[in-house]
C-alpha positions as CSV (number, residue, x, y, z in Angstrom):
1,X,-38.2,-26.7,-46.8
2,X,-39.8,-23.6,-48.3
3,X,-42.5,-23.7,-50.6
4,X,-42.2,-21.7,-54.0
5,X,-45.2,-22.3,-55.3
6,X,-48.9,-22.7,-53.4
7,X,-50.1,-25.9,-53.5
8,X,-53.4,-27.5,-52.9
9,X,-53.1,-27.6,-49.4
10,X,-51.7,-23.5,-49.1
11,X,-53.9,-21.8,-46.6
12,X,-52.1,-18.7,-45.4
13,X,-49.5,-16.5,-47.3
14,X,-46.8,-15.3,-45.4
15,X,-44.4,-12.8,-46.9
16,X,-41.6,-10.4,-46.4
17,X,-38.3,-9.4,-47.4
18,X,-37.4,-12.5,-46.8
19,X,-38.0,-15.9,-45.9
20,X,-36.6,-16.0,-42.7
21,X,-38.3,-12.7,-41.7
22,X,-42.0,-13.9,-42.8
23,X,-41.2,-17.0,-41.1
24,X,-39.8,-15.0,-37.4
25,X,-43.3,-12.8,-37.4
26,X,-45.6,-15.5,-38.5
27,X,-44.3,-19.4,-38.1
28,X,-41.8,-22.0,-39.6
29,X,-43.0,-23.3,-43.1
30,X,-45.9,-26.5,-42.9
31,X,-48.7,-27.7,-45.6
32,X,-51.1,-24.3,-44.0
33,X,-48.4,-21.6,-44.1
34,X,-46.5,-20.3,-48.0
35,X,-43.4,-18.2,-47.0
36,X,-42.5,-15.9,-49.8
37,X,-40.3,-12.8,-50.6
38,X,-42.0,-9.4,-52.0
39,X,-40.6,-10.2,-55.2
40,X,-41.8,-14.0,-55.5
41,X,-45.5,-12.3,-55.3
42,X,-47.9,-13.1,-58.3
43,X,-51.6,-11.7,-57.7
44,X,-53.1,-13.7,-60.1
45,X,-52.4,-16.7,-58.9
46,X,-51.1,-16.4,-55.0
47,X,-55.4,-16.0,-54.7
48,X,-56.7,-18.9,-56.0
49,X,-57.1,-21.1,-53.2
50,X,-55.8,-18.6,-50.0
51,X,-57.7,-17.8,-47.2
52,X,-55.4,-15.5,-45.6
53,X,-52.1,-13.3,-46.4
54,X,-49.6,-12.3,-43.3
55,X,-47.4,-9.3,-44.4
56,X,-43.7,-8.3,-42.4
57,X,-43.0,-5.3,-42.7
58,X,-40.8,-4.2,-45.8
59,X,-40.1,-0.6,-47.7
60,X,-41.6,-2.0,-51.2
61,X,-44.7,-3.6,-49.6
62,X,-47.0,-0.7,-51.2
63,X,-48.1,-2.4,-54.3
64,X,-48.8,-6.0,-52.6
65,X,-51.0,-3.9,-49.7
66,X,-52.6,-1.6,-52.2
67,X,-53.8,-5.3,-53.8
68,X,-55.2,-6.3,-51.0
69,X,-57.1,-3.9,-49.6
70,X,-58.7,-3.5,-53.4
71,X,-59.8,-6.9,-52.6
72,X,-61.2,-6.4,-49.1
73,X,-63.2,-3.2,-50.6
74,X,-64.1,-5.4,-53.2
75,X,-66.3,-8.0,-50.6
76,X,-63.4,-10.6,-51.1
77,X,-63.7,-13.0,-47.7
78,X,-60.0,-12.7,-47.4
79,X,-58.4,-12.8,-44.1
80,X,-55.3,-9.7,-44.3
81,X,-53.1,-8.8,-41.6
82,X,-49.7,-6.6,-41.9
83,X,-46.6,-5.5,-39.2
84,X,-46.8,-1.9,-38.6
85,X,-43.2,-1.2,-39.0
86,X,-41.1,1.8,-39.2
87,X,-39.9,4.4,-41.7
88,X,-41.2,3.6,-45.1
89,X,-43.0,0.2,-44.2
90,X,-45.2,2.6,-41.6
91,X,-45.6,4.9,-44.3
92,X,-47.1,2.8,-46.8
93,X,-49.5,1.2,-44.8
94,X,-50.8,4.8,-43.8
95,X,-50.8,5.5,-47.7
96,X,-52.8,2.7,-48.6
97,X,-55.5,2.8,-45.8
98,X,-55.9,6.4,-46.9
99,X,-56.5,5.0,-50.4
100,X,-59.2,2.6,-49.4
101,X,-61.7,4.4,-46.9
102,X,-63.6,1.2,-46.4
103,X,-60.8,-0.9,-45.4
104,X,-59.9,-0.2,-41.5
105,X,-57.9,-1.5,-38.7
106,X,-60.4,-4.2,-37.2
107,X,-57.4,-5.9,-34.6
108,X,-54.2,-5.3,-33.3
109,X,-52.1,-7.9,-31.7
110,X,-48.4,-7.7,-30.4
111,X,-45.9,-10.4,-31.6
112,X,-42.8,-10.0,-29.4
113,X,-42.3,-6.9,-29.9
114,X,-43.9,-6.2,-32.8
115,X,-47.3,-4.8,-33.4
116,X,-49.8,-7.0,-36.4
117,X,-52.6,-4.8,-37.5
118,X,-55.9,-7.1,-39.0
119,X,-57.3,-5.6,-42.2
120,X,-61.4,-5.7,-42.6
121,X,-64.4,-3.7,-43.5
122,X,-65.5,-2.8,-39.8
123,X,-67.5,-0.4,-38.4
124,X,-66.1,3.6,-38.2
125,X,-66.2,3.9,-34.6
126,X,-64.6,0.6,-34.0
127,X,-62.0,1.1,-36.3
128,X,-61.2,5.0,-34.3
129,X,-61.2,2.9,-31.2
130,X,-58.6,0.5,-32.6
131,X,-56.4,3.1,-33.8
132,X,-55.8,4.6,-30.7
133,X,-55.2,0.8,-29.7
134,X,-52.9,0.5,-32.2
135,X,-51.1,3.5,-31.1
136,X,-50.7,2.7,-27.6
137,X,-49.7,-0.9,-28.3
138,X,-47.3,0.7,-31.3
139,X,-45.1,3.6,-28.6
140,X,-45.7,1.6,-25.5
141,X,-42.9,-0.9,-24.8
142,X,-44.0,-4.2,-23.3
143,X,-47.4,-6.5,-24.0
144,X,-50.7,-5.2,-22.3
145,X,-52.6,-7.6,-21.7
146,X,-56.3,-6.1,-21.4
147,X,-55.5,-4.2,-25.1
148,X,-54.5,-7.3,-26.6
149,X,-58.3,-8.8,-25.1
150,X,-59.7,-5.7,-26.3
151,X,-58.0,-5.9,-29.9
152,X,-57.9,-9.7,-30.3
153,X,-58.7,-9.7,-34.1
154,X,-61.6,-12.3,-34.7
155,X,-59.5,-13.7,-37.5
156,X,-56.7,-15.2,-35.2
157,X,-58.7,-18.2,-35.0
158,X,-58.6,-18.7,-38.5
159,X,-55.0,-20.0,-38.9
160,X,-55.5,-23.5,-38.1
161,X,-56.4,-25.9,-40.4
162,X,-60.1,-26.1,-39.6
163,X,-60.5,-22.3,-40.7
164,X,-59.0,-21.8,-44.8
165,X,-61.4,-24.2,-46.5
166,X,-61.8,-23.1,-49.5
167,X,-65.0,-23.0,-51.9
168,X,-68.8,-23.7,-51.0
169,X,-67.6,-25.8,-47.8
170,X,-65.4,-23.2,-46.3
171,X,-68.6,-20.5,-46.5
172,X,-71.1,-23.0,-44.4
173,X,-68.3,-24.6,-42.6
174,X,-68.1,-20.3,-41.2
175,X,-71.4,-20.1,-40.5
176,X,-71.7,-21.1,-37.0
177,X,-68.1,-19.3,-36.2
178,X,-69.8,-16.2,-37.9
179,X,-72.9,-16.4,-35.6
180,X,-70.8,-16.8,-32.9
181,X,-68.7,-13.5,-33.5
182,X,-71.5,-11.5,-34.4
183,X,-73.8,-12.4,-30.9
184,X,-70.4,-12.4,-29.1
185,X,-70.1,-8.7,-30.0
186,X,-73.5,-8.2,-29.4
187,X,-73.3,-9.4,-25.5
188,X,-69.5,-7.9,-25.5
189,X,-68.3,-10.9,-24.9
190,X,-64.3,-10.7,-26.0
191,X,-62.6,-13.7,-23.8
192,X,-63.1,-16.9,-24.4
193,X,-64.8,-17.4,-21.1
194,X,-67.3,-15.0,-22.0
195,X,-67.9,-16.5,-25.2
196,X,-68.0,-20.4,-23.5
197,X,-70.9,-18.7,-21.5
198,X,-72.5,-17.2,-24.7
199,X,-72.7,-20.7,-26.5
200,X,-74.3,-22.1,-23.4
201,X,-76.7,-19.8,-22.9
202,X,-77.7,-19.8,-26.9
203,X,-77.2,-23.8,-26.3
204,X,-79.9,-24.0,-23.9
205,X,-82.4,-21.2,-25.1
206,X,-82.6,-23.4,-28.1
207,X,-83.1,-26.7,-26.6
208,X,-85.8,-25.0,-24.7
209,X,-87.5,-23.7,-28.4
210,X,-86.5,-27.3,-29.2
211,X,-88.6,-28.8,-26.5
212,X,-91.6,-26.2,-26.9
213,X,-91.7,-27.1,-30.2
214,X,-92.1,-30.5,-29.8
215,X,-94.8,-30.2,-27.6
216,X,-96.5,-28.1,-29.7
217,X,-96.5,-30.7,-32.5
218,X,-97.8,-33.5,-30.8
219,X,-94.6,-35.2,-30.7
220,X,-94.2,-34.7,-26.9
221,X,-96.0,-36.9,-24.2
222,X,-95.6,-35.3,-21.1
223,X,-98.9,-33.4,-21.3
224,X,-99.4,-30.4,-19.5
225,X,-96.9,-30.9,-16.9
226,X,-94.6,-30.9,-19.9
227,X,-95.8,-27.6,-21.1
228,X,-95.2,-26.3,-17.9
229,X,-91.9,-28.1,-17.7
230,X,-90.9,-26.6,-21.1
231,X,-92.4,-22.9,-19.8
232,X,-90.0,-22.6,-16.8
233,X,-86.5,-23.9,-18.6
234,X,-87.2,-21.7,-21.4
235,X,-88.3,-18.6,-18.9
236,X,-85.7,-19.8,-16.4
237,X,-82.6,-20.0,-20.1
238,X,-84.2,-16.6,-21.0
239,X,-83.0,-15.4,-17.9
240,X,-80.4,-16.8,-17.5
241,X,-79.3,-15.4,-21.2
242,X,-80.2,-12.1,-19.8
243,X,-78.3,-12.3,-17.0
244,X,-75.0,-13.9,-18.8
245,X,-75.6,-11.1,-21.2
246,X,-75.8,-8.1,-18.3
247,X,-72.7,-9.7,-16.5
248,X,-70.9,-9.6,-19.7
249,X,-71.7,-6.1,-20.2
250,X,-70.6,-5.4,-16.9
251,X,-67.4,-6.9,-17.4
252,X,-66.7,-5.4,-20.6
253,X,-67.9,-2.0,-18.6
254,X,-64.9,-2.8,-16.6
255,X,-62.6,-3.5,-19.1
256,X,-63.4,-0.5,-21.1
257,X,-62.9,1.7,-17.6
258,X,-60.0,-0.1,-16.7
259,X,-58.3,0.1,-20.1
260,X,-59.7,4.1,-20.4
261,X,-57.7,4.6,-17.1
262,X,-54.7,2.9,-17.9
263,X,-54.9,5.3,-21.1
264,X,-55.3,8.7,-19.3
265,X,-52.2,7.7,-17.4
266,X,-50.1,7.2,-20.1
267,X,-51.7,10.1,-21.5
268,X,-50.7,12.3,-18.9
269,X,-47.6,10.8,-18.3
270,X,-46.5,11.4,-21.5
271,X,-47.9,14.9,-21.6
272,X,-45.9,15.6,-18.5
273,X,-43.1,14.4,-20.8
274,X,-43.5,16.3,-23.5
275,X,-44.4,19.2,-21.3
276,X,-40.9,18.8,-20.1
277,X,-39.1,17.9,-23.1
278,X,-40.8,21.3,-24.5
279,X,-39.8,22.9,-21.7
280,X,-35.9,21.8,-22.1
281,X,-36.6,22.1,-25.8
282,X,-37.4,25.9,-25.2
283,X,-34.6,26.6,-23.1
284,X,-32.1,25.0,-25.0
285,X,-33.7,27.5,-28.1
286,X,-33.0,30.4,-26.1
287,X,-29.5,29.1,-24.8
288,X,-28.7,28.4,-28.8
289,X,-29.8,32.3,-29.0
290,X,-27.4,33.8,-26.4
291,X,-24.6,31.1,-27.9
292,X,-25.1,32.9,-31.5
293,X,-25.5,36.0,-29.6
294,X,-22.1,35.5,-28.1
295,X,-20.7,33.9,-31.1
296,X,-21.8,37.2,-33.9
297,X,-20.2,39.1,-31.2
298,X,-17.1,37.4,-30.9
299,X,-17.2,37.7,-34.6
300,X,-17.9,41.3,-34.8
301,X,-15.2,42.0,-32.1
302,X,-12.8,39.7,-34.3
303,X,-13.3,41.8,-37.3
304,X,-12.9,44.9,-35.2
305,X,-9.6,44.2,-34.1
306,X,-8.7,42.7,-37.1
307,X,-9.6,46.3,-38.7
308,X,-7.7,48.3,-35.6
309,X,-4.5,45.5,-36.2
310,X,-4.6,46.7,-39.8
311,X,-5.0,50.1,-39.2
312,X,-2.2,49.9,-36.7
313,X,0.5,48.3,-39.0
314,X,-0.5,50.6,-41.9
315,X,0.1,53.8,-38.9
316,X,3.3,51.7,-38.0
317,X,4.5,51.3,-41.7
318,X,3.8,55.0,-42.2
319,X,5.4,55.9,-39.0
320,X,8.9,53.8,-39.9
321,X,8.9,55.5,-43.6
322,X,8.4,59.1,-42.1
323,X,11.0,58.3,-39.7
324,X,13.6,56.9,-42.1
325,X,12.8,59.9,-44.5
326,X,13.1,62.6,-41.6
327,X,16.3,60.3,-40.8
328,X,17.6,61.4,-44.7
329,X,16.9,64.6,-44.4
330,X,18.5,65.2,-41.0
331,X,21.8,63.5,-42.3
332,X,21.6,65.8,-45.6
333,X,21.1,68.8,-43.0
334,X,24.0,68.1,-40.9
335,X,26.2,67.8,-44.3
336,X,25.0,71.2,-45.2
337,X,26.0,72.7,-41.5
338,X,29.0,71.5,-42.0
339,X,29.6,73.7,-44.9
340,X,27.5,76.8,-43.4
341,X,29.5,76.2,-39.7
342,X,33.0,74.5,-39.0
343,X,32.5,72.8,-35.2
344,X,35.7,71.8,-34.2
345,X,34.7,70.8,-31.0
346,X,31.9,68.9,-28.9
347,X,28.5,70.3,-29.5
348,X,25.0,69.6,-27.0
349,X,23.0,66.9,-29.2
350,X,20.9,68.5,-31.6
351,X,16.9,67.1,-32.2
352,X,13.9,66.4,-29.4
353,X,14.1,69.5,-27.3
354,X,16.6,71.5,-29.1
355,X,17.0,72.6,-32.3
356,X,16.9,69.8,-35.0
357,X,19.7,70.3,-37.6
358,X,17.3,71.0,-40.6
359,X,16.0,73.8,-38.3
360,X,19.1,75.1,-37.4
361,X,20.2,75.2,-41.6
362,X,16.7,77.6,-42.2
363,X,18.0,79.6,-39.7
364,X,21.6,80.3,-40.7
365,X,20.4,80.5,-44.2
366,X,18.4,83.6,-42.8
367,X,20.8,85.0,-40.7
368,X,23.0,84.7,-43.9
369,X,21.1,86.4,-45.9
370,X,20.1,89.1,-44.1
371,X,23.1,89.7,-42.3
372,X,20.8,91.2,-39.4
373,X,22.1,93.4,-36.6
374,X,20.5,91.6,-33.9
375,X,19.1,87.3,-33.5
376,X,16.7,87.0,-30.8
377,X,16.3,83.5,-30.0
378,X,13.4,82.4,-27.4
379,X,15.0,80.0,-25.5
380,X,19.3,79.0,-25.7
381,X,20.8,76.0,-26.3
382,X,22.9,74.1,-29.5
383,X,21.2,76.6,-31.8
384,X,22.5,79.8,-30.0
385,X,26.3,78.1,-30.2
386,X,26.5,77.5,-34.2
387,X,24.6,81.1,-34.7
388,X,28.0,82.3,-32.7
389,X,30.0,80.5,-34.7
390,X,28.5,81.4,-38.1
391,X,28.6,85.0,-37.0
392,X,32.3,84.7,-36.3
393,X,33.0,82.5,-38.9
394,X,31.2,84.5,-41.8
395,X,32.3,88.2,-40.4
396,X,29.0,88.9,-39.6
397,X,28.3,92.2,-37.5
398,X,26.0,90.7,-35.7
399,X,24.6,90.2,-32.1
400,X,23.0,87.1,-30.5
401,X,21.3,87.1,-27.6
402,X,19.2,84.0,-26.3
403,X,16.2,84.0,-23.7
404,X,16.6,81.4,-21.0
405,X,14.0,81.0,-17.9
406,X,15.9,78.5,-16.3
407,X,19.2,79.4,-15.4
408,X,21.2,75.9,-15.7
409,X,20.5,75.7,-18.9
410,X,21.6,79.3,-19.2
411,X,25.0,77.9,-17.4
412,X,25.4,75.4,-19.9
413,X,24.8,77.4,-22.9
414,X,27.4,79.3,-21.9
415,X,29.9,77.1,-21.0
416,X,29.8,76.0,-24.6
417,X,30.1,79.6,-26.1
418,X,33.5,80.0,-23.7
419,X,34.6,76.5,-25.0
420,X,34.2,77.6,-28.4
421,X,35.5,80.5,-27.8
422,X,32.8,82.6,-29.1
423,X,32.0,84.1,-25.9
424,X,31.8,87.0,-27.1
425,X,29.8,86.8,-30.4
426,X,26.8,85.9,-28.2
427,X,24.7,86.6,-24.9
428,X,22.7,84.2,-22.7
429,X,20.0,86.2,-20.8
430,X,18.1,84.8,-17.8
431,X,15.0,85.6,-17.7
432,X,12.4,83.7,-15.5
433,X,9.1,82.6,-16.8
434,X,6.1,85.9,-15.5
435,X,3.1,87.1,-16.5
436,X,3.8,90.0,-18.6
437,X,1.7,93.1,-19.9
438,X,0.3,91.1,-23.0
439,X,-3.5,92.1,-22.7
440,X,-6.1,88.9,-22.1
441,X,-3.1,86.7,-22.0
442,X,-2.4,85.1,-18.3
443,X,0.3,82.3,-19.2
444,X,4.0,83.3,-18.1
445,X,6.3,84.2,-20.3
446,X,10.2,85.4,-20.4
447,X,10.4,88.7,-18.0
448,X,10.2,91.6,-19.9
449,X,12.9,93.4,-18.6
450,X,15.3,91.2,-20.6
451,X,13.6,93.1,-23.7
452,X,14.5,96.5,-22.7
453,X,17.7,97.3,-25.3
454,X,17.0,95.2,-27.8
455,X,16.1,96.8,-31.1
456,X,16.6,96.3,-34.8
457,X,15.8,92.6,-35.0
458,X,16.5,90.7,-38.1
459,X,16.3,87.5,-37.0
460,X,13.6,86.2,-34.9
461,X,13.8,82.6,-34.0
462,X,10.5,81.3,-31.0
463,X,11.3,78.0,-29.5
464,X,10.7,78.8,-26.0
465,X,9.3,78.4,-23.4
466,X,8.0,74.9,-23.4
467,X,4.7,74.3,-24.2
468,X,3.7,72.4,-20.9
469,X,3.9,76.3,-19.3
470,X,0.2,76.9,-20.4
471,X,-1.9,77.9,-23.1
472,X,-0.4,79.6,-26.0
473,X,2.7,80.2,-23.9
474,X,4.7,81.0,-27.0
475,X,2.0,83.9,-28.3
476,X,3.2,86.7,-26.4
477,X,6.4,87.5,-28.5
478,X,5.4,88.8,-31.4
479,X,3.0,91.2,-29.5
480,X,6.2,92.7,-27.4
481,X,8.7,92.6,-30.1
482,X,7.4,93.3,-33.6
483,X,7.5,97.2,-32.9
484,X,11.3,96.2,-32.8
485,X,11.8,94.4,-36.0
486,X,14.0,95.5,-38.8
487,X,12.5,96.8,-42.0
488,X,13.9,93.3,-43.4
489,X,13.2,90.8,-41.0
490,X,12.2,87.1,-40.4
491,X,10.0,85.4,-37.5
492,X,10.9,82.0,-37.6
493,X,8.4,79.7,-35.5
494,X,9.4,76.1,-34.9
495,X,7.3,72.9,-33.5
496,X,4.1,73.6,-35.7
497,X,3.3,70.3,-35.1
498,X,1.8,70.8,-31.8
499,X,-1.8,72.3,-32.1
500,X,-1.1,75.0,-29.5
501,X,1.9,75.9,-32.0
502,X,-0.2,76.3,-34.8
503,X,-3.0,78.5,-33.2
504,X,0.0,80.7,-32.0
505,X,0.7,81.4,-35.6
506,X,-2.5,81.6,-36.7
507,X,-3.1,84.7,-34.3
508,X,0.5,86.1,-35.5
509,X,-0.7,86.5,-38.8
510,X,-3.4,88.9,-37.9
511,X,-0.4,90.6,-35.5
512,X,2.1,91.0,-38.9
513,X,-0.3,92.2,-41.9
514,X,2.7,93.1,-43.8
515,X,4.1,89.8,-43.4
516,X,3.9,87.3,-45.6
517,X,3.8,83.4,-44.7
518,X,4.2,80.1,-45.3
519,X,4.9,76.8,-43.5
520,X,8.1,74.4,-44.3
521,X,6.6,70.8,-44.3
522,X,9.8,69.4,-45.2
523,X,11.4,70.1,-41.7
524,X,11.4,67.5,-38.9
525,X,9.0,69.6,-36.9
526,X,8.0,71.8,-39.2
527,X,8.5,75.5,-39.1
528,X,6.0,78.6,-39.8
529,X,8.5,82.0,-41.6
530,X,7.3,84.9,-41.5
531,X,9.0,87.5,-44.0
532,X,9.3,91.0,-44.1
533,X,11.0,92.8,-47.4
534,X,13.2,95.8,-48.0
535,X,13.5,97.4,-51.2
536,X,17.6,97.6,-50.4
537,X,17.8,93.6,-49.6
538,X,19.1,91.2,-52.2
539,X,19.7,88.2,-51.1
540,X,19.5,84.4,-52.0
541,X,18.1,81.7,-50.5
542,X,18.0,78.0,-49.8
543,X,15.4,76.1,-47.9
544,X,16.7,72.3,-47.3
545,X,14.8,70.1,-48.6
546,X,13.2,71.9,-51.0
């Protein structure tokens, strides 16, 4: 049965958060012992008649604790004693011992496996000792039994029921026990061995005193052989005192040593702990580096090709609308070539190598409109077929004649013109790819020798040779056949999309001051014209496209 209020017999307060866990740390409820709750606690009266107070350890025990030790500053004989717990309970026993500078750890004991910390007004250096008692008893698993004799707290004995009195009986009742602590810590007697020996000792040195005494008042009989008597016990108990006392100190010596040792070794086993646990603290820092390392640039290389993705489908959406506009305007060219040219047979395939069919409207809308003399194309193929068959067609008086280096294409270009039967309207010259007279310029070009009667150009169309030949390969025919241009004339460059291409015309322009120029962006390939007036040309024209 637990008691709810103290009565007369109440010795000891026990408390915690609840009954059950005052009652584990300290003992079962009986006449000494009051189990309470935190919240059952009443300062002004739980004092009246209590020698001591047992806390558990519990978050809210700050303002009970902070009572307490008021009353221990205060002089208050009051035996106080409170579990160092964890967490908040740990925290506000630190806070209050803080608070009260006077009040320090005097004892430590273990309970199971907790750890009771005694409360008094010791001495500084004690109390430092203590602490690092408490500490090693606190992070140390397991009891030890020479720190628990070290730290026995001189209050333990005052749980029984010989030990609370209360009053003016309690205080000389404690006056022997006091005496007894206070020589026992003089001697450094901390067993209770060592203090057995230490009441003997004081025991006998004052029966001796007792006896010399007597003597000296008359009250003795023994005459001087009782003096002497009386002489030798109390020299032989003062030695012996001495010598109880010296032995004690050795053993405590000991202890001390003993307990010191057992300390280093913790010590430096747990500095060799920590030392590692740094150690494999610090490496797993610098591994945690090179994994954010790895990770900032996985995520830079992430956003990288999420940029290059994006840059690629906008380049592949640009690329499919070019192609379906170029795709338009190559079907609107071929309708317009069907009205300029009637094909009533097979033609080569127009576009990639050959002439594209927008081209090949630019140029018969030239050769229209001038009506030249003479076409000179730079290389043969489906181009040099429908200029026959628009000369023919139209009732042009003009001559074709196409540059080819390799002669099967040459075979094939005219196959077509005798399958058309436009044979006759135009001529396929083979002329291999050479070196020629151009000055500073070393990549071949056609032969010159195909050149020799060709005169009063109109028309001159450069889509040949093929690039891959070398540098500028299409530059040298302007320098060889502009002194054989028409007063009204056209130099019709196609593929400016190539860099080489562009260059080419670029240096052409410098070549043909009178010329003017311009470049038709709407054509698959684009196209560079030149143009060269006559006052006695009218003409109209129509650029597709445009």
């Amino acid at each position: 049965m637990t008691l709810r209020e103290p009565g007369p017999g109440a010795r000891t307060i026990a408390m915690g958060g609840s009954h059950s866990d005052a009652a584990a740390l300290y003992g079962g409820t009986t006449k000494e012992l009051l189990l309470l709750t935190y919240d059952e606690w009443n300062a002004g009266t739980h004092l009246t008649d209590v020698g001591a107070v047992r806390l558990a350890a519990y978050a809210d025990m700050g303002p009970v604790l902070g009572f307490l030790c008021e009353r221990l500053a205060a002089g208050q004989d009051l035996d106080v004693s409170v579990e160092h717990g964890v967490g908040p309970a740990r925290a506000a026993v630190d806070e209050e011992l803080s608070r009260h500078p006077t009040v320090r750890v005097t004892g430590v004991t273990r309970v199971g496996e907790r750890v009771v910390l005694h409360l008094g007004t010791g001495v500084a250096a004690e109390s430092a000792q203590r602490r690092i008692l408490l500490d090693l008893l606190d992070r140390t698993p397991g009891p030890r039994p020479s720190l628990a004799r070290q730290a026995q707290p001189d209050s333990a004995a005052a749980s029984g029921p010989t030990a609370a009195a209360t009053g003016p009986d309690r205080s000389v009742s404690a006056l022997p026990v006091r005496l007894l602590r206070g020589v026992s810590g003089i001697t450094g007697a901390t067993t209770r061995r060592g203090r057995l020996l230490t009441l003997l000792g004081i025991a006998a040195l004052l029966g001796s005193v007792l006896l010399l005494l007597l003597y000296l008042i008359g009250v003795s009989e023994l005459g001087s052989v009782g003096v002497v008597v009386a002489l030798l016990v109390l020299a032989l108990t003062v030695q012996a005192a001495v010598g109880i006392v010296v032995v004690l100190q050795a053993q405590a010596v000991s202890a001390q040593r003993q307990d010191l040792d057992r300390v280093r070794n913790i010590l430096e086993r747990r500095t060799d702990r920590l030392l590692t646990q740094g150690r494999k603290a610090a490496q797993g820092q610098r591994d945690l580096r090179a994994v954010r390392r790895r990770m900032d640039d996985l995520h830079r290389a992430g956003l990288r090709e999420r940029a290059q993705s994006a840059s690629h489908f906008d380049a592949l959406d640009r690329t499919q609308t070019r192609q379906h506009l170029d795709t338009q305007r190559q079907v609107q060219a071929m309708l317009n070539l069907e009205h300029l040219v009637n094909v009533s047979g097979r033609v080569p395939p127009m576009g990639g190598w050959a002439a594209s069919a927008d081209l090949m409207v630019l140029i018969l809308d030239e050769v229209l409109a001038l009506r030249p003399s003479t076409v000179v194309e730079c290389g043969s193929g489906t181009s040099t077929l429908l200029l026959a068959l628009a000369v023919q067609q139209h009732g042009l008086n003009t001559r074709v004649v196409a540059l080819e280096h390799l002669e099967r294409f040459g075979e094939q270009t005219e196959a077509a013109l005798v399958r058309h039967g436009v044979a006759d309207r135009a001529e396929v010259r083979i002329a291999p790819l050479t070196v020629g007279s151009v000055q500073g310029h070393a990549t071949p070009w056609y032969a010159e020798s195909a050149l020799d009667d060709l005169q009063d150009i109109g028309v001159l169309v450069v889509d040949g040779p093929p690039t891959a030949t070398g540098d500028l390969a299409r530059f040298p025919a302007v320098p060889l056949l502009r002194d054989r241009l028409a007063p009204a004339s056209v130099v019709i460059m196609d593929d400016l999309i190539r860099d080489s291409d562009r260059r080419v015309a670029d240096l052409w322009r410098e070549l043909l001051p009178d010329f003017s120029y311009e470049v038709v962006d709407t054509l698959q390939k684009r196209a560079g014209v030149f143009r060269r007036n006559s006052e006695t040309v009218a003409r109209s024209r129509s650029i597709p496209g445009e």
